[in-house]
C-alpha positions, 0 to 999 in steps of 0.5 A: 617692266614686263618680265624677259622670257621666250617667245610663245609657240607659232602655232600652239602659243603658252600651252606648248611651252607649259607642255614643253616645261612639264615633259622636262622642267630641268631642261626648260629651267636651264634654258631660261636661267641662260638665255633671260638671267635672274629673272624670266617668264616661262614665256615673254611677259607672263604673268602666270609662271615666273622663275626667280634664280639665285640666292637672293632670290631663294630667300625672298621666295621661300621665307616669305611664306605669308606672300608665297603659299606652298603650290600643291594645295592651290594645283590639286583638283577640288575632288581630290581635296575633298577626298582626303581626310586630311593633309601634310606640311607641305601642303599647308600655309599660314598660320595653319602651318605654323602652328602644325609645325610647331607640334610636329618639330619636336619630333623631327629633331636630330636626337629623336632621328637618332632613336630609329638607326637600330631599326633602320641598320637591320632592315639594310642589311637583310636588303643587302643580304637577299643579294645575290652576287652577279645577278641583275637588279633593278636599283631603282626598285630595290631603294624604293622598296627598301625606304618604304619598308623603312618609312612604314615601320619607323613611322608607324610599326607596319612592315610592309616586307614581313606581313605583305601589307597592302599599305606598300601597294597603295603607296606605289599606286598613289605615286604612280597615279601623280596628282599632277599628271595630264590623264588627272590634272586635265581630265578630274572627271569621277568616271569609271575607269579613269586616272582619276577614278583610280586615284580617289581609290587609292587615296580614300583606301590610303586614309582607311588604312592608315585612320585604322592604325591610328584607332588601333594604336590609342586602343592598344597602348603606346609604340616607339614610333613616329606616329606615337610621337606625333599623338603625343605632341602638342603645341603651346595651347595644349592641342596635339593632332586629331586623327585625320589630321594625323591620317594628313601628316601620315600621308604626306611624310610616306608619299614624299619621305621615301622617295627622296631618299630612295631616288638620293640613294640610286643617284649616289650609288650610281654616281660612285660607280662611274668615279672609282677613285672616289668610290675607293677613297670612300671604301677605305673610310667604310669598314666591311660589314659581314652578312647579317651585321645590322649595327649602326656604324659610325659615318666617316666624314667622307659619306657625308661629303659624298651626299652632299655631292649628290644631292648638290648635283641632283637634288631632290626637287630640282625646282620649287613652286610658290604661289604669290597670294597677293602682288608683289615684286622680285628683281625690279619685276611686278608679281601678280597675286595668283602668279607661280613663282618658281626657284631652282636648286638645280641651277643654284647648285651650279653657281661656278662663283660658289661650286669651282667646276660645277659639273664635275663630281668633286666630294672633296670640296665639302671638306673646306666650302661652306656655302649659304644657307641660299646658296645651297639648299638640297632640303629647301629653306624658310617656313616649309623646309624639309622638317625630316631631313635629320631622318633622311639623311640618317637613313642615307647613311645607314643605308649606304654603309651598309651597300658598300661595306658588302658591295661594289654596285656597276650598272650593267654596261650600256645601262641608260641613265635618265632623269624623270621628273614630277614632284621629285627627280628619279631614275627614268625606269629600270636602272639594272645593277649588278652587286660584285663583293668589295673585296674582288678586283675592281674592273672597269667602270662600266659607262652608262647612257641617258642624259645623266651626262648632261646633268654631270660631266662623267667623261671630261669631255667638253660638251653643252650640258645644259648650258653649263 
């Protein structure tokens, strides 16, 4: 039975409606998931990209992980592969994976977290305090900064901010330069002055730096940091990381940990400056914070609800791609090897069965709803779920108490909100904030543009958000 899904384009057949997906996977997802159900093809019939939603279906995608690889291995030019001294978790599959993840995880839990809140309270507050009341900011940036200065000195000892490392450089070219972008994904041709050019700069540059700290660190003594412990793990055989293996693990964990945290932050301060209500409720939980005051706080149970909100209504990586290494079926539909699978948190964690007025931005209900582990699912699930996602979370908390235990945060009135998305979903482009003492009388939300009102329904009113 061949899968339901839109027709191809007249003229341009599959190649638009793959262009149409990548300019917006949010928005192309939600039609599918309306219009063709549980299970649908990126067009009618495909057996190329197949988009599988609901629970059931998040748990026979993301814990079979010996019939559904991890996609970015599979998706990156050979030149790029070639280049790299080594590679991450995520993109990893197989036993390969299973046994980096066994020596990795011991670093990763909750108590080992834990270790850097210290560290991480004190680069917060000297972010916060270089704010200057009344002045405009780009929030966008500010995080992204603020989680890569973190991301760098918890992991590996190097502040970016105090020595101007050009580690914190490489890492923004990198991301900027997406492997997947069109200019590289469609042109990987070694050329001078090419995307993909610049990219294999970066990543050779990247991998230097960061194989140099690593033959510094075994010459030069132990450091309470993550690239420490990583050196220190091993697995039941005895093995820990060699060097590019941990240049791999590295990589990865900078490129991806920070921006998720950085964009989850952007998005919850955002969201809390269009809800004062709830904004106050959660003031009234934080205790003020004077400049300077770096220690970790004790989180009410109010933050918690509210991250959860966010990354229920904005998650991280709203859609998660699978590779079917060999055929298979999903919903009564055959599955090719060699076909993409793809799962979407963004439409699970719009399930009105589960979420009661799915659009609204409701923290609250955190305090009784006790969805599945399928049914909500923000750091994924199965084998390649979110191993730092004790870190992250951590971090968020840390960094929002600090925010609010100083200031209220209003987007300059008019402020176009957006989504852009690649791996993960972020602010599209500057999102400019001014930072207004908690303490001062709250003025008026100051309402912002851009299809953030399609994702969540800020005003009450009844429109057509994405089919929802």
């Amino acid at each position: 039975m061949s899968v339901p899904g839109p027709a191809p384009h007249r003229w341009l057949g599959r190649r638009r409606n793959a262009h149409e997906y990548a300019v917006d996977p949010v928005g192309y997802t939600a039609r599918l998931y309306h219009e063709f159900g549980p299970v649908s093809g990126l067009v009618h019939g495909d057996r190329r990209q197949v988009f599988a939603f609901g629970p059931e279906h998040n748990r026979t995608v993301l814990t079979r992980g010996d019939t559904f690889h991890t996609v970015l291995e599979y998706a990156i030019p050979q030149g790029i592969r070639d280049a790299r001294r080594g590679i991450g978790l995520l993109n990893m599959n197989g036993p390969e994976h299973r046994r980096a993840r066994r020596v990795a995880t011991p670093s990763f839990k909750p108590q080992a977290a834990l270790a850097h809140g210290e560290l991480i309270a004190r680069l917060a507050a000297e972010e916060v305090d270089s704010w200057t009341p009344g002045e405009p900011f780009d929030l966008t940036d500010r995080m992204r900064r603020l989680t890569l200065r973190i991301a760098c000195l918890c992991f590996f000892g190097v502040d970016i901010a105090a020595q101007a490392d050009h580690i914190g450089r490489m890492v923004q070219d990198m991301l900027a330069l997406r492997y997947f972008a069109s200019s590289i994904r469609y042109f990987p041709f070694d050329l001078p002055g090419t995307p993909y050019r610049r990219l294999l700069t970066v990543i050779r540059r990247l991998d230097a730096a960061l194989a140099e700290i690593i033959e510094t660190r075994r010459a030069g003594g132990a450091a309470p940091d993550l690239l420490q412990s990583l050196m220190d793990a091993r697995g039941e055989d005895g093995r820990g990381f060699n060097d590019d293996q941990l240049v791999g693990q590295l990589t990865t964990l900078l490129v991806a940990g920070h921006e998720t945290s950085s964009n989850t932050l952007a998005w919850t301060l955002l969201l809390l400056s269009q809800h004062p209500a709830e904004l106050d409720k959660l003031l009234a939980a934080l205790p003020e914070r004077p400049e300077g005051r770096a220690a970790v706080p004790e989180f009410p149970a109010g933050l918690d609800h509210v991250l959860k909100e966010v990354l229920r209504l904005l998650p991280p990586g709203p859609n998660t791609s699978r590779i079917a290494v060999e055929p298979t079926e999903i919903g009564g539909h055959g599955i090719p090897a060699w076909c993409q699978v793809v799962t979407s948190k963004f439409a699970t964690h719009r399930d009105p069965a589960v979420f009661a007025d799915p659009l609204r931005f409701r923290p609250a209900r955190w305090e009784t709803l006790r969805p599945s582990l399928y049914q909500y699912l923000p750091y994924g699930a199965g084998p390649h779920a979110c191993i730092g996602a004790a870190f992250a979370d951590l971090e968020m908390k840390t960094v929002l108490a600090a925010v609010l235990g100083r200031y209220r945060l209003d987007p300059v009135p008019g402020a176009d909100v957006s989504r852009q998305v690649g791996l993960m979903m972020a602010p599209k482009g500057p999102v400019p904030v001014v930072a207004r003492p908690r303490t001062d009388p709250a003025p008026p939300p100051s309402a912002v543009t851009g299809d953030l009102h399609q994702m969540v329904d800020l005003d009450g009113e009844t429109r057509w958000r994405l089919g929802w």
